[in-house]
Structures are given as structure tokens and as C-alpha cells.
N, CA, C and O atoms as a GROMACS GRO file, in nm:
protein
  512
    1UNK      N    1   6.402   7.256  15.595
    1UNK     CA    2   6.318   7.308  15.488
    1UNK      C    3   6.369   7.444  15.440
    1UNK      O    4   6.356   7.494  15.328
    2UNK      N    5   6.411   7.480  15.515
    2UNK     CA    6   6.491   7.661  15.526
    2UNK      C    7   6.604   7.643  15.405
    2UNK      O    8   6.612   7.715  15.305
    3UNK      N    9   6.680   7.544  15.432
    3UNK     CA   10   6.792   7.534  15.357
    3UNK      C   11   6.764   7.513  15.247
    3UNK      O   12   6.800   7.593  15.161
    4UNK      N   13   6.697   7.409  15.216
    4UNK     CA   14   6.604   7.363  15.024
    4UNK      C   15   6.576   7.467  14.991
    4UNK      O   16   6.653   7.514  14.907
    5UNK      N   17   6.475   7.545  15.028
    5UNK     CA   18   6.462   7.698  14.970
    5UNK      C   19   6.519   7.782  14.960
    5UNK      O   20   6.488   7.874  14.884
    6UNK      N   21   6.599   7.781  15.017
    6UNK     CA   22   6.766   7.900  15.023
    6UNK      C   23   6.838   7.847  14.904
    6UNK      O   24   6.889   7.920  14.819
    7UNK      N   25   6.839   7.728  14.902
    7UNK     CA   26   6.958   7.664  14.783
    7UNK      C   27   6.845   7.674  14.623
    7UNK      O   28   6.883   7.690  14.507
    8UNK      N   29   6.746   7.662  14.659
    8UNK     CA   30   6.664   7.640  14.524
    8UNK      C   31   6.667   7.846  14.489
    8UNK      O   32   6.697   7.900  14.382
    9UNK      N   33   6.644   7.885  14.563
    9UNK     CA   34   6.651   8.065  14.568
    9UNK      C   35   6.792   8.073  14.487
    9UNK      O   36   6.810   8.094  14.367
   10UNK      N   37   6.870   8.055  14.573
   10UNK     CA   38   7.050   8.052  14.507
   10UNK      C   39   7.067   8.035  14.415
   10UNK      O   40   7.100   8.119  14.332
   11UNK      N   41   7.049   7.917  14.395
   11UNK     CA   42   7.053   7.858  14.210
   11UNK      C   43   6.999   7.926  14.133
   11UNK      O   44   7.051   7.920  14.022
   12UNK      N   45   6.872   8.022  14.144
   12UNK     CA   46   6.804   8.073  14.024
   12UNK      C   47   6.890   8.219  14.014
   12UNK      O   48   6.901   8.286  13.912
   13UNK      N   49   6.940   8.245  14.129
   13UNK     CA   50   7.021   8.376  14.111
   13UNK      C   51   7.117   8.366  14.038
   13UNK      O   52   7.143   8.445  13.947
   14UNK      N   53   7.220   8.211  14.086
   14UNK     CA   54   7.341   8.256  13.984
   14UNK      C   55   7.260   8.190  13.841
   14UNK      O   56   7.359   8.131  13.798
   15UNK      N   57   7.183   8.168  13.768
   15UNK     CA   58   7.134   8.110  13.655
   15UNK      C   59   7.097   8.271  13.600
   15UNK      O   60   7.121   8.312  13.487
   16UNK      N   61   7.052   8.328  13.678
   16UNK     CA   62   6.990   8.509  13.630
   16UNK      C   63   7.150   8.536  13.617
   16UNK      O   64   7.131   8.608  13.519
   17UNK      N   65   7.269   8.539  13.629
   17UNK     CA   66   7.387   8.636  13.625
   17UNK      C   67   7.482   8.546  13.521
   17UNK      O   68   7.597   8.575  13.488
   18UNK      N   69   7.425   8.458  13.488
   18UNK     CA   70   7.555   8.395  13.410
   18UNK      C   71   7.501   8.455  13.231
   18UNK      O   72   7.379   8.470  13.222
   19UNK      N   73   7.566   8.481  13.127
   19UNK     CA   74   7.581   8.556  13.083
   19UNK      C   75   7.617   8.401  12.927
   19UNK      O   76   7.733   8.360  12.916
   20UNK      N   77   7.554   8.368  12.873
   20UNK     CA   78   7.569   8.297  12.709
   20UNK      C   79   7.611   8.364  12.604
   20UNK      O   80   7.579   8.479  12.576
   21UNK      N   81   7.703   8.275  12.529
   21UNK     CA   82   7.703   8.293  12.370
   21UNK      C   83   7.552   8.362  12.312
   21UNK      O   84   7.547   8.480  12.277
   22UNK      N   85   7.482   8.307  12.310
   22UNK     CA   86   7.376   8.352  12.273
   22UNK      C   87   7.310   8.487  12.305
   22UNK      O   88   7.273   8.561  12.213
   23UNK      N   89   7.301   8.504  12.369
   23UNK     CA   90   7.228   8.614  12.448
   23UNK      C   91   7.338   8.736  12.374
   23UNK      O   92   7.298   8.840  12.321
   24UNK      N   93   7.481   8.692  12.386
   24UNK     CA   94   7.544   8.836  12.338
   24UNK      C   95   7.559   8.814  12.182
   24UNK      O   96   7.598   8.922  12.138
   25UNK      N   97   7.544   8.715  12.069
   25UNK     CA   98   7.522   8.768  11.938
   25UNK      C   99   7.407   8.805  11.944
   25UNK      O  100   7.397   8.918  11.897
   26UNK      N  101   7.230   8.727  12.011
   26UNK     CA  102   7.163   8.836  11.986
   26UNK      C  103   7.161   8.942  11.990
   26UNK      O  104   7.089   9.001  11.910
   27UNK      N  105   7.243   9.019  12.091
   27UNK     CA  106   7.240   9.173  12.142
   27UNK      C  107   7.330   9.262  12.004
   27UNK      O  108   7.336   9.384  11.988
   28UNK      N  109   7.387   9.163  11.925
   28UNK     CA  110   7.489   9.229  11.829
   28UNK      C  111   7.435   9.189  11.695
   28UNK      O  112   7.352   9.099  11.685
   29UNK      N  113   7.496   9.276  11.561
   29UNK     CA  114   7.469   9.245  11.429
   29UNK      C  115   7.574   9.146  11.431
   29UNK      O  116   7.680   9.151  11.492
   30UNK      N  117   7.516   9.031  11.336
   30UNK     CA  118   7.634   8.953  11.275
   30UNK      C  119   7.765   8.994  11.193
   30UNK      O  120   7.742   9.063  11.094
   31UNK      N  121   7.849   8.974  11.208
   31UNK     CA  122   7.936   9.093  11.097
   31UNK      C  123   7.987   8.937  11.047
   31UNK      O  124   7.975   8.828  11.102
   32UNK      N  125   8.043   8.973  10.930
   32UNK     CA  126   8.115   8.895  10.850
   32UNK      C  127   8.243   8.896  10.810
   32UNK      O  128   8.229   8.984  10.725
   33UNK      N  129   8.314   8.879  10.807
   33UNK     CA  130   8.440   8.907  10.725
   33UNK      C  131   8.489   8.962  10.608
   33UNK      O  132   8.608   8.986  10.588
   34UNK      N  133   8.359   8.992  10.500
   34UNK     CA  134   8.324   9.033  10.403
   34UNK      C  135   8.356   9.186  10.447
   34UNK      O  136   8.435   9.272  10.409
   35UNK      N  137   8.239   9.172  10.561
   35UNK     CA  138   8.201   9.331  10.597
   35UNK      C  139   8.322   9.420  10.644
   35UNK      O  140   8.329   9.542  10.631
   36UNK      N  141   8.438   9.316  10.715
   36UNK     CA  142   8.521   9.379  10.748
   36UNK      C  143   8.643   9.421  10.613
   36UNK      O  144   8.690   9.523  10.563
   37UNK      N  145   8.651   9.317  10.602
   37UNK     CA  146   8.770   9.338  10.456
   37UNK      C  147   8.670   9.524  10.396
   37UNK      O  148   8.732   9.629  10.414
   38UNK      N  149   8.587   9.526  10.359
   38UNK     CA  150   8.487   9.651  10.311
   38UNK      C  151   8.526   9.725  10.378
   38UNK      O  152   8.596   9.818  10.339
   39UNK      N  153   8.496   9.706  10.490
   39UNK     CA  154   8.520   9.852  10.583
   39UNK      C  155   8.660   9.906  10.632
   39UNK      O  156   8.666  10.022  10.673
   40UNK      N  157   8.749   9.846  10.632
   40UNK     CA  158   8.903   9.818  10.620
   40UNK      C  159   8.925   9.942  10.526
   40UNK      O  160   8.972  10.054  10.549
   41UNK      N  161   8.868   9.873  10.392
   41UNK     CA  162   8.966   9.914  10.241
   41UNK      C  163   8.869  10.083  10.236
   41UNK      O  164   8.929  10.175  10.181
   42UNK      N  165   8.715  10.117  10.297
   42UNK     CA  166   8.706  10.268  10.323
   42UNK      C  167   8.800  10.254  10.363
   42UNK      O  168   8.878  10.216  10.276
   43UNK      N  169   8.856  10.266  10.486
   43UNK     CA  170   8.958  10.364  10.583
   43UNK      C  171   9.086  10.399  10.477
   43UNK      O  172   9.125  10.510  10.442
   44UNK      N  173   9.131  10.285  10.443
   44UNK     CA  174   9.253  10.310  10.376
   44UNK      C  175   9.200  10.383  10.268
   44UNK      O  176   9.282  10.462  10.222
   45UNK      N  177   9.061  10.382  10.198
   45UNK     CA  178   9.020  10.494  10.070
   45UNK      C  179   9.073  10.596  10.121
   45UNK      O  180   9.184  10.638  10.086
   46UNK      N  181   8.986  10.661  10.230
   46UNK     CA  182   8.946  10.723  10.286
   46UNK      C  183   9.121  10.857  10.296
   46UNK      O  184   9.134  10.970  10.250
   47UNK      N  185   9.231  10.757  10.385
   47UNK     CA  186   9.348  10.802  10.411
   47UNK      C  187   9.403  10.846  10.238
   47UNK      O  188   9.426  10.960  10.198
   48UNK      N  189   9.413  10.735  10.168
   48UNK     CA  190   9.425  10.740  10.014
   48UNK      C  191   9.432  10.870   9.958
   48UNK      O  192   9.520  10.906   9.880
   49UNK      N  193   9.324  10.954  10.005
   49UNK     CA  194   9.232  11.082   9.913
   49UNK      C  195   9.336  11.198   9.979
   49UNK      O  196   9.347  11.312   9.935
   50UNK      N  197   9.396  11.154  10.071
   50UNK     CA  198   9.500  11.280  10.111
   50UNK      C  199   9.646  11.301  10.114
   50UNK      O  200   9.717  11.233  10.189
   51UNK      N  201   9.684  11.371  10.053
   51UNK     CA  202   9.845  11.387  10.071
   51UNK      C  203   9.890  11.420  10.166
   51UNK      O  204   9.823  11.502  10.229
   52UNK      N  205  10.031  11.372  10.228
   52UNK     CA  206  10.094  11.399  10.347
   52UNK      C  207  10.182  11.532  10.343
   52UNK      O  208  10.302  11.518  10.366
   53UNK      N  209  10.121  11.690  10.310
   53UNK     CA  210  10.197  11.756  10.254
   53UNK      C  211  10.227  11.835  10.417
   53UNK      O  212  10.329  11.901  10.437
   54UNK      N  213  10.156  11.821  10.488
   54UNK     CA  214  10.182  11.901  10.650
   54UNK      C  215  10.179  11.815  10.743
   54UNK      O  216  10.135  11.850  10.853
   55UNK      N  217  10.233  11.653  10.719
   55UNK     CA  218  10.298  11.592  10.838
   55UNK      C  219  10.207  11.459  10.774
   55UNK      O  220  10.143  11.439  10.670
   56UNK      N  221  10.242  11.375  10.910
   56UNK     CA  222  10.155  11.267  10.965
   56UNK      C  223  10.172  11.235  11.055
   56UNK      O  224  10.255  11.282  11.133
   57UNK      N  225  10.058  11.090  11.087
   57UNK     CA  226  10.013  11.096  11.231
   57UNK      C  227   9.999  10.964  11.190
   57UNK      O  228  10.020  10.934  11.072
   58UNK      N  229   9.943  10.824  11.328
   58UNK     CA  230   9.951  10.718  11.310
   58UNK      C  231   9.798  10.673  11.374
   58UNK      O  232   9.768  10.747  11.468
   59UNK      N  233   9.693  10.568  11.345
   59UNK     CA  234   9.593  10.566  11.483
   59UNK      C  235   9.633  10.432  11.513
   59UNK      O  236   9.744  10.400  11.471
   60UNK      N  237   9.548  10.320  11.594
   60UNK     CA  238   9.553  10.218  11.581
   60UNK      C  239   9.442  10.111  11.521
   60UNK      O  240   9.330  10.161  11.526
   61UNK      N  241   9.442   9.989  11.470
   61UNK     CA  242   9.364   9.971  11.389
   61UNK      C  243   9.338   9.821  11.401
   61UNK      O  244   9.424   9.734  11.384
   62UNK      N  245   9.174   9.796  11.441
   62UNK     CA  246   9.151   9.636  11.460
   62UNK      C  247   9.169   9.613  11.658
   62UNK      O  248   9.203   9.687  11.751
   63UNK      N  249   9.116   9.447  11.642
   63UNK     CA  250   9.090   9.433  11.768
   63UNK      C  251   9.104   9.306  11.798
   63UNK      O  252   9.027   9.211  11.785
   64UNK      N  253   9.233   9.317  11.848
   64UNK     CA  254   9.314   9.156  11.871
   64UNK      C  255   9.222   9.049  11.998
   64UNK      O  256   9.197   9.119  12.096
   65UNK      N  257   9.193   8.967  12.009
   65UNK     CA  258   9.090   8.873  12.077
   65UNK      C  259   9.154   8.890  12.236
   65UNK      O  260   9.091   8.881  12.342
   66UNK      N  261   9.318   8.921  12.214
   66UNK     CA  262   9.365   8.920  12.354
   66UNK      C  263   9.334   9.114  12.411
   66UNK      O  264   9.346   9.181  12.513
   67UNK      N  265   9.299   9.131  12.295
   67UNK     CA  266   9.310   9.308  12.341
   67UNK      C  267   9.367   9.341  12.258
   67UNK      O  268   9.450   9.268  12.204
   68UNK      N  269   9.346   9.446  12.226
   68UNK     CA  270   9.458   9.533  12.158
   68UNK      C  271   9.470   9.552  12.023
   68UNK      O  272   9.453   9.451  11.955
   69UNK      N  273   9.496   9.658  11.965
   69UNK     CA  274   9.520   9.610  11.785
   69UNK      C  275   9.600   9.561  11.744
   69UNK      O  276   9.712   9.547  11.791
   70UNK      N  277   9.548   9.518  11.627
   70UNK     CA  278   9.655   9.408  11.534
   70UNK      C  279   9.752   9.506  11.452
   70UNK      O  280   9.850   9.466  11.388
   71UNK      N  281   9.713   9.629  11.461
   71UNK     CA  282   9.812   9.681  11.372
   71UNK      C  283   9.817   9.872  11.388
   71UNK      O  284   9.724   9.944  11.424
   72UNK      N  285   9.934   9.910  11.356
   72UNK     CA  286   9.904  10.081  11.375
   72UNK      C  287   9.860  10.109  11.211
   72UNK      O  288   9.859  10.000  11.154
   73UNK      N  289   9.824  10.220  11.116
   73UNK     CA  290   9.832  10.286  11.017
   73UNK      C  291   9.861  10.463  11.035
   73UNK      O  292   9.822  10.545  11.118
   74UNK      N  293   9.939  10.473  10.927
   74UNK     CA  294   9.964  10.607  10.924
   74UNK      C  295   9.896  10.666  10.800
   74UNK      O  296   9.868  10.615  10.692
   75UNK      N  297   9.872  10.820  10.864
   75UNK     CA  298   9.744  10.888  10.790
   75UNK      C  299   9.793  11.002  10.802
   75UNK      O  300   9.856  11.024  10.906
   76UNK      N  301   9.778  11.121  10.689
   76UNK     CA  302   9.801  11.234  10.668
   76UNK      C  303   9.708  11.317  10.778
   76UNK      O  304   9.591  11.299  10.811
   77UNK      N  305   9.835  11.442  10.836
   77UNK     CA  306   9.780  11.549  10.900
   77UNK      C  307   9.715  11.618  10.892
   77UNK      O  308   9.676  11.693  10.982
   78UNK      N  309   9.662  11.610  10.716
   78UNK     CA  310   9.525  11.739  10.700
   78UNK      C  311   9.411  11.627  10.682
   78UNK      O  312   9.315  11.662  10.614
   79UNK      N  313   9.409  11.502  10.734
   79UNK     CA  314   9.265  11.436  10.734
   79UNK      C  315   9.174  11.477  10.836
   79UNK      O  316   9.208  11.520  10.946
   80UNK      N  317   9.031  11.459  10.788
   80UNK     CA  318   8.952  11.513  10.928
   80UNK      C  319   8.938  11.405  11.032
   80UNK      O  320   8.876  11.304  10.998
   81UNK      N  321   8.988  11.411  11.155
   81UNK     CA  322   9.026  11.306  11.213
   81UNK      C  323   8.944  11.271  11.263
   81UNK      O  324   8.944  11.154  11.302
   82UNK      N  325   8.810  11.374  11.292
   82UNK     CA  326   8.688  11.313  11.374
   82UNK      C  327   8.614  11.214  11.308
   82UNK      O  328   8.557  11.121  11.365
   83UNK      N  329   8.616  11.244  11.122
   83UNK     CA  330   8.557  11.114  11.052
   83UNK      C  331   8.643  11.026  11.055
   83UNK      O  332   8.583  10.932  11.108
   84UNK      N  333   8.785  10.980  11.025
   84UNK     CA  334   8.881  10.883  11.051
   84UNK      C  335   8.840  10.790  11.163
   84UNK      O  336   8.778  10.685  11.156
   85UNK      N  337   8.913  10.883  11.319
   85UNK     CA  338   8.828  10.803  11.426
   85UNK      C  339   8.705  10.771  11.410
   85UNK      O  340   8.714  10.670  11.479
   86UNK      N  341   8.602  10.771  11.378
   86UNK     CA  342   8.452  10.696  11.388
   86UNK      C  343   8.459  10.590  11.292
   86UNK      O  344   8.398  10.486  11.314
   87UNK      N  345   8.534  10.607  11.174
   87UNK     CA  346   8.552  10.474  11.056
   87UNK      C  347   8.616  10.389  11.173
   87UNK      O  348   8.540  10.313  11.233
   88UNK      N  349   8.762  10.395  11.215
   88UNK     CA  350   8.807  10.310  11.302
   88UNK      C  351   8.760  10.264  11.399
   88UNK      O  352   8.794  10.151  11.433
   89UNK      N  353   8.667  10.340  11.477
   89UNK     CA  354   8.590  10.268  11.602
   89UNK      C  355   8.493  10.201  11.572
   89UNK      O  356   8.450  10.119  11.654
   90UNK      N  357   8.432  10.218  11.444
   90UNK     CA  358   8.358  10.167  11.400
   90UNK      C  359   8.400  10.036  11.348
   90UNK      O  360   8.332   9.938  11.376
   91UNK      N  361   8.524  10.023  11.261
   91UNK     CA  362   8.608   9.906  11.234
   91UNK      C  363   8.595   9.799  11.338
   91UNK      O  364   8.528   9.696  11.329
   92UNK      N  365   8.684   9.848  11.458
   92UNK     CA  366   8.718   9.841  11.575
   92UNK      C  367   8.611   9.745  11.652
   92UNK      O  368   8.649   9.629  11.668
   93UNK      N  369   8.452   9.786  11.711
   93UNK     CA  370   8.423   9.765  11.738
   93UNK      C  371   8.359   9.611  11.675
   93UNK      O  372   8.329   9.507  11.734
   94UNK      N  373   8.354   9.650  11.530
   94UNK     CA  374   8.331   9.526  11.457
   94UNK      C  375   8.335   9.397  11.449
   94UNK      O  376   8.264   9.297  11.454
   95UNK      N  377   8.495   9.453  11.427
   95UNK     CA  378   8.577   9.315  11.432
   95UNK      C  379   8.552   9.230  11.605
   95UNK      O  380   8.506   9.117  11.620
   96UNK      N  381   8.599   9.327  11.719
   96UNK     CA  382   8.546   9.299  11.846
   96UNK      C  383   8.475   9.156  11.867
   96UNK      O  384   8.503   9.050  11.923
   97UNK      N  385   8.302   9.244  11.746
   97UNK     CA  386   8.197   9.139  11.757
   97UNK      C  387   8.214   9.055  11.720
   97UNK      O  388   8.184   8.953  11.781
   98UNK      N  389   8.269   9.054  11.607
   98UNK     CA  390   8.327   8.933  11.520
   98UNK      C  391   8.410   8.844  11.561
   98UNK      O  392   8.421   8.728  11.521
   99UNK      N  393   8.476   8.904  11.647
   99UNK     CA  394   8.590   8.794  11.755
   99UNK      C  395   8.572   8.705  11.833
   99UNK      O  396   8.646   8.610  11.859
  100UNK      N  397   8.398   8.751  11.905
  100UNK     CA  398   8.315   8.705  11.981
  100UNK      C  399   8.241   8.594  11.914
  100UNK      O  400   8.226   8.472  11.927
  101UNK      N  401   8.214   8.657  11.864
  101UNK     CA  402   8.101   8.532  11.732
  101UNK      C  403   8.113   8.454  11.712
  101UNK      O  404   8.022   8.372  11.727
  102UNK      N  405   8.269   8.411  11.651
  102UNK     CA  406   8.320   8.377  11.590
  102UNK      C  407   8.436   8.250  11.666
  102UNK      O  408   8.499   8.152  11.628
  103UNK      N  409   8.419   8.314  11.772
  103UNK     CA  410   8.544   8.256  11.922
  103UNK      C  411   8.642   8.219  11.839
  103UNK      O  412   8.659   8.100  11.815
  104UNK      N  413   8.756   8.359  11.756
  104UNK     CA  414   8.882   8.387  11.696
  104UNK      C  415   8.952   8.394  11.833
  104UNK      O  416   8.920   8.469  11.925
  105UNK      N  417   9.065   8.294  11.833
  105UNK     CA  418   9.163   8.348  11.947
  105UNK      C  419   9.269   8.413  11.859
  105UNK      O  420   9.237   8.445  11.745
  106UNK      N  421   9.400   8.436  11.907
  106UNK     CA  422   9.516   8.494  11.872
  106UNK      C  423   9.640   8.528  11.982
  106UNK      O  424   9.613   8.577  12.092
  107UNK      N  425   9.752   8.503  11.949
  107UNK     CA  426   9.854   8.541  11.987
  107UNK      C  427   9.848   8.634  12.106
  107UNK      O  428   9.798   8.724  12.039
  108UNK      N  429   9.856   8.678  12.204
  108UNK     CA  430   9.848   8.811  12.301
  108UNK      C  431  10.023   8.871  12.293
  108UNK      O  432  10.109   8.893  12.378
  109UNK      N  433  10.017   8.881  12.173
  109UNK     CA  434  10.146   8.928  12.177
  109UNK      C  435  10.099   9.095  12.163
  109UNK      O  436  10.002   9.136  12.099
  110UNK      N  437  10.197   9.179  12.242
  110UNK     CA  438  10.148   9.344  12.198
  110UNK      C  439  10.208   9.388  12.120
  110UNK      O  440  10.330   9.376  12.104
  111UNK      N  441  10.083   9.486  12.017
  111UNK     CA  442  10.168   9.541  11.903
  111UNK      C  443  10.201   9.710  11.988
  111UNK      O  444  10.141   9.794  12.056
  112UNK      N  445  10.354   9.682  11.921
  112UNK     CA  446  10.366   9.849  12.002
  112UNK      C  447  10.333   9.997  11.889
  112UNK      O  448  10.320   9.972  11.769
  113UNK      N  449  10.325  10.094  11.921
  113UNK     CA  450  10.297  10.205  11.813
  113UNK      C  451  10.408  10.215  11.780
  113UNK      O  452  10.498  10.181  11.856
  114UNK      N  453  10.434  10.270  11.641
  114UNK     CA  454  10.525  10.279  11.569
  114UNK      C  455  10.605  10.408  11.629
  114UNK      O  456  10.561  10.507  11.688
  115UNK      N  457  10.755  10.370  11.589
  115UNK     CA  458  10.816  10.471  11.654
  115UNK      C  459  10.877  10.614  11.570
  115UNK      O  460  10.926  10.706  11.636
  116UNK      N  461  10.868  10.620  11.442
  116UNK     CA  462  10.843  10.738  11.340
  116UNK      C  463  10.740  10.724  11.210
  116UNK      O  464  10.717  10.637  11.126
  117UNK      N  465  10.703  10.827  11.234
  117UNK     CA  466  10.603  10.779  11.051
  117UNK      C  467  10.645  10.954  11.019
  117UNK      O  468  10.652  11.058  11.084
  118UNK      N  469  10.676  10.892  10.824
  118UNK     CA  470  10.745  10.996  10.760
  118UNK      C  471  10.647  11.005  10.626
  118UNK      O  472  10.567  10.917  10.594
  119UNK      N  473  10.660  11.083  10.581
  119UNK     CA  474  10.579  11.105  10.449
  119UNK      C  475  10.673  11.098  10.370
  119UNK      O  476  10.772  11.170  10.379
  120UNK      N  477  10.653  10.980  10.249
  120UNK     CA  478  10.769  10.914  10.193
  120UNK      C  479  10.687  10.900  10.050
  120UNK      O  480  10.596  10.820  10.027
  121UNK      N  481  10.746  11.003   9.958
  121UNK     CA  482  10.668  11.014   9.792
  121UNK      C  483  10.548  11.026   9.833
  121UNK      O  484  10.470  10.933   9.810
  122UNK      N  485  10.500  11.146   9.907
  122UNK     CA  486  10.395  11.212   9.923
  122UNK      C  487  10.229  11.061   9.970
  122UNK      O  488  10.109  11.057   9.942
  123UNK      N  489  10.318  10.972  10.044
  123UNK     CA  490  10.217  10.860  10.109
  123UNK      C  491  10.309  10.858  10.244
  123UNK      O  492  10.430  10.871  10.261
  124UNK      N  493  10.214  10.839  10.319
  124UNK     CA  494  10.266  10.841  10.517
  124UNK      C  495  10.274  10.685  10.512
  124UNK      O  496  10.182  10.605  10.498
  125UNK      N  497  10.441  10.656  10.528
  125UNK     CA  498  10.486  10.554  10.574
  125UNK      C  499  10.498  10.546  10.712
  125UNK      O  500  10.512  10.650  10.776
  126UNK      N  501  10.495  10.370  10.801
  126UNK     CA  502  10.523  10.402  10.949
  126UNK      C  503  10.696  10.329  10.921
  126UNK      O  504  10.730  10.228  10.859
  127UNK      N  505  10.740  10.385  10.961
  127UNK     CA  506  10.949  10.362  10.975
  127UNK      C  507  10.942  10.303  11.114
  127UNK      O  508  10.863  10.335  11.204
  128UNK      N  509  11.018  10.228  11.117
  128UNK     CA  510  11.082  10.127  11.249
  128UNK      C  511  11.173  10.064  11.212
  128UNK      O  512  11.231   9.988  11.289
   0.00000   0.00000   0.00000
């Protein structure tokens, strides 16, 4: 009798720890693809509005299903980077959800960071 109740106990534990589709889009906004293409083309506004006249810099951008971003961008040195980073994490995290949602796989191939970015006719190119 010990054992039936041990095993009926057991079972409800691992049923409490297992973790659904469901349960994690409820916990999240739906994002769309819409929303992302939108929030994308800010960032690049965003980089747009500044000239590369005192350097550049590169972040990374998006959120590959295996990990990782899908891509670097390069962005002028006089942007304020604390709003930049929050557009991108914000991107970032997005897409994430959207990956989830959506069960997007992809390639696990790694993108590496670019290995010079030059300011080329006053727009920050990445060179490789």
C-alpha cells in the first residue's frame, strides 16, 4: 500500500515540474513578425540619424533558435548606446519569444563578430 502512494505522490510531482508550450506563451506577449520587421527598421532609424564622424562600433543583433545572433550591425560612436542597447535587447528578447511561439528552428551555425567596421561615405560599414 506504501508503494501505490509513493508512486501516485511521484507522479503528481514530476506533473508539477514539467513545464508546456502553453504555460510559457501565456507568460509572454504574442509578438508577430510584423512587430519585429517594426522594431528592426527603429534600430536601423535610430543608427540612420547619426554620422560616423568619431569612429564606430558594432552590437549584435537578433536571436538565432540555436543561440546566438543572426547577425552583427555597425553603429556610429557618438550614438547613445544605453538607448541603442535597450532597442536591441528589446529586439532581442522578442524575437527569442517569437522563436518559442512559433517553434522557428535554424541552422546552429555561429555568426562570428565582424572583424573591422570602417566608416565608409560617412555610414559605418562592417568589412570582412
Amino acid at each position: 500500500m506504501k508503494k501505490i502512494i509513493f508512486f501516485i505522490l511521484f507522479s503528481f510531482l514530476l506533473q508539477s515540474w514539467q513545464c508546456s508550450r502553453d504555460s510559457i506563451s501565456s507568460q509572454t506577449k504574442i509578438v508577430t513578425s510584423d512587430e519585429l520587421k517594426i522594431k528592426k527598421q527603429a534600430i536601423i532609424n535610430y543608427i540612420s540619424s547619426f554620422n560616423c564622424t568619431t569612429g564606430c562600433n558594432y552590437i549584435a543583433l537578433g536571436s538565432k533558435p540555436c543561440g546566438g545572433p543572426w547577425e552583427y550591425i555597425a553603429y556610429p560612436s557618438n550614438v547613445n548606446e544605453t538607448i541603442l542597447t535597450e532597442m536591441v535587447e528589446e529586439y532581442n528578447q522578442m524575437e527569442y519569444n517569437y522563436n518559442i511561439q512559433n517553434e522557428i528552428i535554424s541552422d546552429c551555425a555561429v555568426v562570428m563578430p565582424p572583424n573591422e567596421v570602417n566608416c565608409v561615405n560617412g555610414i559605418c560599414k562592417i568589412i570582412n
